[in-house]
C-alpha positions, 0 to 999 in steps of 0.5 A, spaced: 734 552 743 736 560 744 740 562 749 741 568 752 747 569 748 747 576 745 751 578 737 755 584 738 752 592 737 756 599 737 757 601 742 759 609 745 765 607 750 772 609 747 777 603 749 780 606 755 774 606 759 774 600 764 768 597 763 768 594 771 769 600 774 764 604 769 758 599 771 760 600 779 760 607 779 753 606 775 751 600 779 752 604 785 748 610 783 742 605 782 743 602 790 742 609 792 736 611 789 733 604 790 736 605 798 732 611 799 725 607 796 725 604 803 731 607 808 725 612 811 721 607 813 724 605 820 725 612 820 718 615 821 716 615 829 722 618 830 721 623 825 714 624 827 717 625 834 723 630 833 718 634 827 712 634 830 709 631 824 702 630 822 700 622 820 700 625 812 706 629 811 710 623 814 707 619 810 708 624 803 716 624 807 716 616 804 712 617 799 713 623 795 720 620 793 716 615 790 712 618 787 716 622 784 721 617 781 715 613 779 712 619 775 718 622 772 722 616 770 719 615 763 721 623 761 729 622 764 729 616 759 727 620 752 732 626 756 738 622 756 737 620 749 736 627 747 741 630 752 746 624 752 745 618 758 752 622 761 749 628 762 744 625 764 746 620 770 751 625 772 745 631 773 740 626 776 747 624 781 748 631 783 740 632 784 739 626 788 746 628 791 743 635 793 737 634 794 739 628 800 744 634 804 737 638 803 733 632 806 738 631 812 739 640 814 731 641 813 729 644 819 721 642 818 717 637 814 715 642 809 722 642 807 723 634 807 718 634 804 720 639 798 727 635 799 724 628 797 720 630 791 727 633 789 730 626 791 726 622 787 727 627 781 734 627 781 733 618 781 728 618 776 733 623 772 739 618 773 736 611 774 734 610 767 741 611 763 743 605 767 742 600 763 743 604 758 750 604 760 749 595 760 746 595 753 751 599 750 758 597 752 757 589 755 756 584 750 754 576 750 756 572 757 759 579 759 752 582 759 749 577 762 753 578 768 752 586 768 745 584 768 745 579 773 749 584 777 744 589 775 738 584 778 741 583 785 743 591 786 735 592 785 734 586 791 739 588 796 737 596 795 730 594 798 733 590 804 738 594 805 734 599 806 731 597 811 738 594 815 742 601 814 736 604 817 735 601 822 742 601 823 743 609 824 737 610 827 740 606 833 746 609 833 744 617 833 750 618 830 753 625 833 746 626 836 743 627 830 738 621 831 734 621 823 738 626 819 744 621 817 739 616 813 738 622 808 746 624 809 749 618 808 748 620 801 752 626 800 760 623 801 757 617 796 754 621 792 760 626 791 765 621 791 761 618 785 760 625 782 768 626 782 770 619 779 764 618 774 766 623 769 772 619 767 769 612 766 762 614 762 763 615 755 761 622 752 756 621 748 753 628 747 749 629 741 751 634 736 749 641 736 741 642 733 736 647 734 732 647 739 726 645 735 730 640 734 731 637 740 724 639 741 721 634 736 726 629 739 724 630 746 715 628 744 714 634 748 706 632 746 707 624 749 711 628 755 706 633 757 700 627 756 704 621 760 707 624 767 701 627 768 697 621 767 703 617 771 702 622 777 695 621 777 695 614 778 701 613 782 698 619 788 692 614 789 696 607 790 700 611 794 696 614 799 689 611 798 690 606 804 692 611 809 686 616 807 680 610 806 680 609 799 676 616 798 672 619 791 678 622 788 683 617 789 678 613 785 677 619 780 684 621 781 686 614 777 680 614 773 684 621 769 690 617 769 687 611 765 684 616 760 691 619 759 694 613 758 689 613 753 691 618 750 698 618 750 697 611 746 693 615 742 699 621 741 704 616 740 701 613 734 700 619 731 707 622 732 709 615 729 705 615 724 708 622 722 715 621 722 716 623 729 720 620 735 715 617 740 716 616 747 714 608 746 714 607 739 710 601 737 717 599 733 720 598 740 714 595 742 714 591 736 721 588 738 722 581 739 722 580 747 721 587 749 714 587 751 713 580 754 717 582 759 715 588 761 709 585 763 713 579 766 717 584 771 711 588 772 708 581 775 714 579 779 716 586 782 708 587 785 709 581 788 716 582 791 714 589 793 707 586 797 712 581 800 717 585 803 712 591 805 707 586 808 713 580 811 716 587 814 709 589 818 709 581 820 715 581 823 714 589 826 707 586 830 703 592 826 696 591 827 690 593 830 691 594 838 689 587 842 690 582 836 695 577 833 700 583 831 706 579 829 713 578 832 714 585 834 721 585 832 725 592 832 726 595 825 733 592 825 732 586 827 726 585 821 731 587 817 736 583 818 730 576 817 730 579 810 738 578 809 737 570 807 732 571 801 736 577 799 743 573 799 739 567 795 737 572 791 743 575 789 748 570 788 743 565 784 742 573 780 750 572 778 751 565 777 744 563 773 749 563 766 752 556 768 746 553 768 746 549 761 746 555 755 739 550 753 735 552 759 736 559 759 731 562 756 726 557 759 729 560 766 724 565 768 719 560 765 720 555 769 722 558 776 716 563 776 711 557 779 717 555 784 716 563 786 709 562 787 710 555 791 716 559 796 710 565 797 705 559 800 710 556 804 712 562 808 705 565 808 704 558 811 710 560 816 706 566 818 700 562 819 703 557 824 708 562 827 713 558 825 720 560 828 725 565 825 729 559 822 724 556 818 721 564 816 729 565 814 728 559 809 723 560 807 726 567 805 731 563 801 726 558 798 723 566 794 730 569 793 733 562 789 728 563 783 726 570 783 733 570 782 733 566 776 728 569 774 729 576 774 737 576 770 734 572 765 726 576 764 732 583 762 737 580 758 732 576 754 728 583 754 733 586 751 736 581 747 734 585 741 734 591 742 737 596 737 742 601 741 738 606 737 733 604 741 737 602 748 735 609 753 727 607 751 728 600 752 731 602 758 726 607 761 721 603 759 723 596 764 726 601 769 718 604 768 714 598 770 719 595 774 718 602 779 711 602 777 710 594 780 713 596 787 707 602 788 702 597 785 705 591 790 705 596 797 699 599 794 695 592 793 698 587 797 699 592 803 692 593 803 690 587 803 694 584 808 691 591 813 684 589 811 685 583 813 690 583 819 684 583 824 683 576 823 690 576 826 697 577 823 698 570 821 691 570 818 692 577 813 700 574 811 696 567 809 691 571 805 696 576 802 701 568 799 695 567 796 694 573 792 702 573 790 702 566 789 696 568 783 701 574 781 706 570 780 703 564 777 701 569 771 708 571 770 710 565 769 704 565 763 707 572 760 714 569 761 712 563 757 709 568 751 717 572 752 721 565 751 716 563 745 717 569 742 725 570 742 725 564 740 722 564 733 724 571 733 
């Protein structure tokens, strides 16, 4: 039986780095960027009030940040192995950093707007050198803790977000009323930028020509691919809100055929002797495909639960129905902070399950996850109280999070160093890719049906990531067969 036990590999980082530290300072980048995906959330009638905003701008206030970190992430991963993964966590820190004081100073939503597409540039530039960092300096039991640390920061973001939103919003900090959602960034962000230089490894590349550093960027896959991202992720994104209209399916139709090129120019640049964005090498690699599929699955089903269970506990709805419990954004929040400390501590302490079962795990605690959806859509149905709906929670966190360290770690487990910013790039690009696809699927399901009543829509919406999760468990099965004989 294989464990998640990992043979040593080179690594970049000199002995006077302290491994701790390196992995808090980048962790803590990574939080940030997955904090801004929801902090804005509660912050928007507020902001709608104090910038006279429109319905759509407010809504590319939220999600312009997601689009583009989403769209943009696949080029950040080949910049840092071009570039170097310092140079490029270190810019895309001082660009997020920036862009969040720019965010919290703009005078109108056109500048916010500006702001956030800026905002998630710089994380799309930062996040992916992350586990980058993991591979190349962790090995064995060591990366398995990174990893599951790793895990629970990507869990705690997406509440904590909600929480500290809410949190500062109610304050009105010095009268600012929304600004320190975005400007709570800077201190951090600078503090970081101070410390970081002196714990990353310099791993910038030797001195080439700049046709050279073109080959090695796949400037062909670049141009093909982030438009095609674009192209897809601006529909799911805003489709809902506009009605679902023609060019948002139009619009998703070009993606999918610049997918198809992309495919098609990858081969062809690796059939020549090129550098691919994806090569079919790393594809090809033990594990690696297997759980990009499996984290797809799971994070658009975790995505929809926490966007929908949020608009549950809100009471967002049609006027004159079954809304939910209409709590405060930080009272909502703070329901999610027992499946969020489930997760996080199964995510750190899953290793001390017997070596046998862990590869198995993601296997085996994927249908659990989808047992734990049922139940709090059954919750929801009944109007169970808020004990029952927090266990509930905790009934999800418990096998997401012995399912996620495990799903990266196996993914990962096989992986050239070479070959670490593209493996990197790539979990990190489905992972951001399922958390649009989950808010877009599940929250328009769960809207479409919450006209039968809010209880009724988060029953429907159990179902469906129930149906998603079970799927992963499929694609985890394939993951634990092939790193098995591998």
């Amino acid at each position: 039986m294989t464990t998640l036990t990992t043979p040593p590999t080179p690594t970049t980082t000199p002995p006077r780095t302290r491994p701790a530290l390196l992995l808090t300072a980048v962790l803590t980048g990574q939080f940030m960027a997955l904090l801004d995906v929801s902090v804005v959330n509660v912050a928007g009638p507020t902001l709608r009030t104090d910038l006279h905003a429109t319905g759509s701008a407010l809504q590319l206030v939220v999600s312009g940040y997601t689009i583009a970190y989403a769209a943009l992430i696949v080029t950040g991963a080949r910049l840092g192995r071009t570039l170097g993964t310092r140079r490029l966590f270190l810019t895309g820190l001082a660009v997020f950093t920036a862009a969040s004081l720019a965010c919290g100073l703009a005078p109108g939503t056109g500048t916010l707007i500006t702001a956030r597409a800026i905002q998630g540039t710089g994380a799309a530039l930062m996040v992916p050198q992350v586990l980058v960092f993991i591979q190349r300096t962790f090995d064995g039991t060591a990366r398995a803790r990174a990893l599951g640390l790793y895990a629970a920061v990507i869990a705690g973001g997406a509440v904590a977000g909600q929480i500290l939103g809410g949190l500062l919003v109610s304050a009105d900090l010095f009268g600012w009323s929304w600004r320190p959602v975005f400007l709570v960034n800077v201190p951090v962000g600078l503090a970081l930028l101070a410390l970081t230089p002196r714990l990353l490894p310099d791993d910038t590349p030797a001195p080439t020509t700049t046709r050279t550093r073109l080959r090695g960027l796949d400037l062909p896959g670049l141009l093909v691919v982030s438009p095609a991202m674009l192209l897809t992720v601006v529909p799911l994104v805003l489709g809902h809100e506009h009605g679902w209209p023609l060019w948002g399916w139009l619009s998703i139709a070009a993606g999918g055929i610049l997918f198809a090129a992309f495919a098609r120019i990858e081969h062809t640049t690796e059939k020549h002797g090129g550098t691919p964005l994806v090569s079919g090498r790393l594809l090809r690699t033990p594990g690696v495909t297997p759980a990009a599929v499996t984290l797809l699955l799971t994070m658009t089903a975790y995505a929809g639960f926490l966007f929908t269970l949020a608009l549950y506990l809100q009471g967002t709805g049609p006027a004159g129905h079954d809304n939910g419990r209409g709590y405060t954004a930080l009272h909502a929040g703070l329901v999610f902070v027992s499946g969020a400390a489930a997760f996080a501590l199964v995510s750190l302490n899953w290793q001390k399950t017997p070596a046998r079962l862990h590869a198995l795990l993601p296997a085996l605690a994927m249908p659990v996850v989808a047992a734990a959806y049922l139940a709090l859509g059954w919750a929801q149905h009944e109007h169970a109280n808020q004990a029952v709906i927090m266990v509930a929670l905790a009934a999800v966190g418990i096998p997401l999070g012995a399912a996620y360290s495990p799903v990266m770690a196996l993914g990962l487990r096989k992986v050239a160093p070479g070959d670490a910013p593209d493996a990197g790039g790539l979990l990190a690009t489905v992972t951001q890719f399922g958390q649009v696809l989950g808010v877009a699927v599940f929250g328009s399901l769960y809207l479409g049906q919450a006209g039968n009543g809010a209880g009724h829509a988060a029953w429907i919406t159990a179902l469906g990531m129930a149906a998603a999760s079970l799927a992963a468990t499929a694609s985890a099965a394939v993951l634990h067969h092939g790193t098995r004989h591998a």
